[in-house]
N, C-alpha and C positions, 0 to 999 in steps of 0.2 A: 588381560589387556592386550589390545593387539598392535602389532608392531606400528602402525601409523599415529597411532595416541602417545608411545613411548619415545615419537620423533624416530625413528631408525629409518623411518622411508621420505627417500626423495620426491618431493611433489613433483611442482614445474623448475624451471628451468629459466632461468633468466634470458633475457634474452640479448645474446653481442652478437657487434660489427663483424666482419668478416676482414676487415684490416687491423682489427684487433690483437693479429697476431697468433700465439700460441694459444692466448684464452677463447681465441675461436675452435683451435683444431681441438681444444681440451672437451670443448663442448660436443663436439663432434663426436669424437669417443665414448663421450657420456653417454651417448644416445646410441652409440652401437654396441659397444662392449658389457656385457652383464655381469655380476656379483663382484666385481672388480671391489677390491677394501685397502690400495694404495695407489698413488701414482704411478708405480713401478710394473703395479698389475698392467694399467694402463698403458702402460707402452713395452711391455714383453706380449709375441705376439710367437709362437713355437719357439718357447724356449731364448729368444733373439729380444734382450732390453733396448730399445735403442734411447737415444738422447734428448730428443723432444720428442713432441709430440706431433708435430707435423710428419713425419718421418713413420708413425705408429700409423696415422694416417693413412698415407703414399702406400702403407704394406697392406692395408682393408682393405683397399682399391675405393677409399672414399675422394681420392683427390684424382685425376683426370691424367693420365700421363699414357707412354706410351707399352707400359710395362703391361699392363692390364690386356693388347693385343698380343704381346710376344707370350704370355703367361695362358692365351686362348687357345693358338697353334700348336703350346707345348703340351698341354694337356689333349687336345682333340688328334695330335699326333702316337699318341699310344693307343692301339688296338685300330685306327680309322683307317680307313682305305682313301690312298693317293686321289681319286677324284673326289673325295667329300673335305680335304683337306685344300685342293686348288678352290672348290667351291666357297667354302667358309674363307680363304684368303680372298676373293672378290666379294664377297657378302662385305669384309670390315672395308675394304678399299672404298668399293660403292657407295654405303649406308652410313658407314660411322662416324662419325666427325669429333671433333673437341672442343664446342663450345655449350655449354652448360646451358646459360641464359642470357639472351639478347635482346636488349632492354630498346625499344623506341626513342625516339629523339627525346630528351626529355624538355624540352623546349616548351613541347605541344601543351603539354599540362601545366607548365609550370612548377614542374616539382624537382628536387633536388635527388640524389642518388641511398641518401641518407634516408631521407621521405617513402623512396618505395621500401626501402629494406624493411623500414618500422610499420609502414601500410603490410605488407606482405611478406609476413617470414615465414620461412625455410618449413614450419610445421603447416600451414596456410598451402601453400603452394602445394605440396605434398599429400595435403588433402584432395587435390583438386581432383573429377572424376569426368573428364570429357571423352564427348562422345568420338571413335575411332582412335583411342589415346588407351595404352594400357596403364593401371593403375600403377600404382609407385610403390604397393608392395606387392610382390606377385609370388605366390606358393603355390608353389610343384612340387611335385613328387613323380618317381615311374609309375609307370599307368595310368597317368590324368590324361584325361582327353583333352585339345589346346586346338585352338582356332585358329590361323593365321590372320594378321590383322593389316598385313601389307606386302603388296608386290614385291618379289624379293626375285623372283625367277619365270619367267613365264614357260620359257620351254621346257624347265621342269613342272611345270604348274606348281608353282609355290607362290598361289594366290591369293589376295583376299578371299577369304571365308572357306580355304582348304584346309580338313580337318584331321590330327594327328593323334599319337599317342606316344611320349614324352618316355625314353629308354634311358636317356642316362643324363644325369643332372651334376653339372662340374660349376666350378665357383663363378665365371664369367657366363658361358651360354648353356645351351640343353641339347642333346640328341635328341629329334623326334621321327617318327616314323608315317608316314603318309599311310591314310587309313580310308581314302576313295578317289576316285579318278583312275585314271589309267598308267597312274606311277604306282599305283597303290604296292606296300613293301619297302618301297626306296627310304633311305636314311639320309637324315640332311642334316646341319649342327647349325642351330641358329642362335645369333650371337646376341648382347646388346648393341643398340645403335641407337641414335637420338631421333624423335619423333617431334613434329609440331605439328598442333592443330592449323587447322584453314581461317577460321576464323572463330574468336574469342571477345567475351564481355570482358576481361580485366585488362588496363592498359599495357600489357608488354608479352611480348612475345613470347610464349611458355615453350620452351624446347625438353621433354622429360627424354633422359636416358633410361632406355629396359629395354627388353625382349618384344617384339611385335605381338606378341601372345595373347588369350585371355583363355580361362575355365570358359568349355564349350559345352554344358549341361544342355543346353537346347538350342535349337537356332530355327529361323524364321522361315515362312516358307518360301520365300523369294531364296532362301540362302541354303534350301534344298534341293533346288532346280537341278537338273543334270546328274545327282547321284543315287546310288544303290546302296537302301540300308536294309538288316535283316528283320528290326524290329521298328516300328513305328507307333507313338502313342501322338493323337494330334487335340490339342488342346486349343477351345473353339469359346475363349467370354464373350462373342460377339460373332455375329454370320461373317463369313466370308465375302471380303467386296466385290470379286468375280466368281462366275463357274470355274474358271481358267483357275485361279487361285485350285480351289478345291480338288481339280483333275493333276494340275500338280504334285501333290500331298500323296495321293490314294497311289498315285503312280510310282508312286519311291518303291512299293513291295511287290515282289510277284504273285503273292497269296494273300485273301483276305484275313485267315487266318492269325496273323502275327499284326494286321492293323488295329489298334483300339482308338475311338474316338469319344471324345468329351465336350459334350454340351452344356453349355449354362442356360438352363432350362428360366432362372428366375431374371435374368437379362430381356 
């Protein structure tokens, strides 16, 4: 019999208020912390019990404070060099901010604060996958290839849609490496900061905190324009809407050699 028949495994999760106090942060934990079999497990975090469990919290860097910036500095200050160090200090100054979720007037609808919590909670939201927004889990490792998914520097070109590869991975942001264009080499640490879409079908303003990032397995041909790759597979379910399109593509390699192209013959 397997452990879900025996009852040993937790389903779901009830679902509480976030004024609820401690049985919020406890839930909070619930949901980060794995094989945990006491309270105590739950809130020892290296060795360190502390006394509630907001506090166990505050140490995951689940709660928003200021420690999560000073704890970004101190880590990217061993082994980094003084200009990637001033730059990541303007990166948090610029980008970052401290508010979670910023709810619309709630006037408009009619609805109470209570109402949206119960309409839309924390696993809902979480799920959400909007376009130009990185997801809300986001797994790296060194040597993933990562996309930029917003302007963060222009005169470095650390652009929309400039592409990297991910050297050292620390608890708040990641080291990545610029992998085309004319910085190509340069090392930059980008942190989390809070993102908002432009516009959205749910009523309230969705601000997610992460990393501008996404897994860059492939990208579009508009979002190849201007670079040099060495190998090119160009994957075609449907004809190209311009010539221009197509001379684009072919144009990324200096040899035909290393181009492969794929047609969808049955389209």
């Amino acid at each position: 019999m397997d452990d879900s028949k025996r009852g040993l495994q937790i389903g779901r999760l009830s679902y509480t208020h976030h004024s609820s106090g401690e049985v919020w942060y406890l839930r909070m934990l619930l949901m980060k912390v794995r094989g945990a079999t006491s309270f105590e497990e739950l809130r020892t975090i290296n060795g360190v019990c502390y006394s509630i469990f907001r506090d166990a919290c505050k140490e995951h860097g689940l709660l928003d404070d200021d420690k999560e910036w000073h704890e970004v500095i101190h880590q990217c200050s061993n082994g980094a060099l003084p200009p990637q160090i001033r730059q990541l200090f303007v990166h948090i100054i610029v980008n970052c901010k401290f508010l979670i979720l910023v709810l619309i007037p709630l006037k408009k609808f009619r609805w109470t604060e209570a109402d949206l919590n119960s309409n839309f909670p924390i696993e809902y939201l979480n799920s959400i996958n909007i376009p130009g927004i990185p997801a809300h889990e986001l797994s790296l490792k060194v040597g993933a290839v990562v996309m930029l998914m917003r302007n963060l520097n222009q005169t470095l070109r650390l652009c929309t849609g400039t592409r990297m590869i991910v050297t050292k991975c620390l608890r708040f942001c990641v080291e990545c490496e610029v992998i085309c264009g004319s910085f190509v080499g340069t090392r930059h640490f980008i942190p989390r900061m809070e993102l908002a879409p432009s516009e959205t079908l749910i009523p309230l303003k969705l601000v997610r905190k992460q990393m501008p990032l996404q897994i860059c397995c492939a990208m579009t041909i508009n979002k190849s324009h201007g670079q040099s790759l060495e190998n090119v597979g160009l994957y075609l379910p449907k004809s190209v809407f311009t010539h221009v399109q197509y001379y684009v593509v072919i144009s990324r390699v200096t040899s035909p050699k290393v181009l492969k192209i794929f047609v969808d013959d049955d389209s």
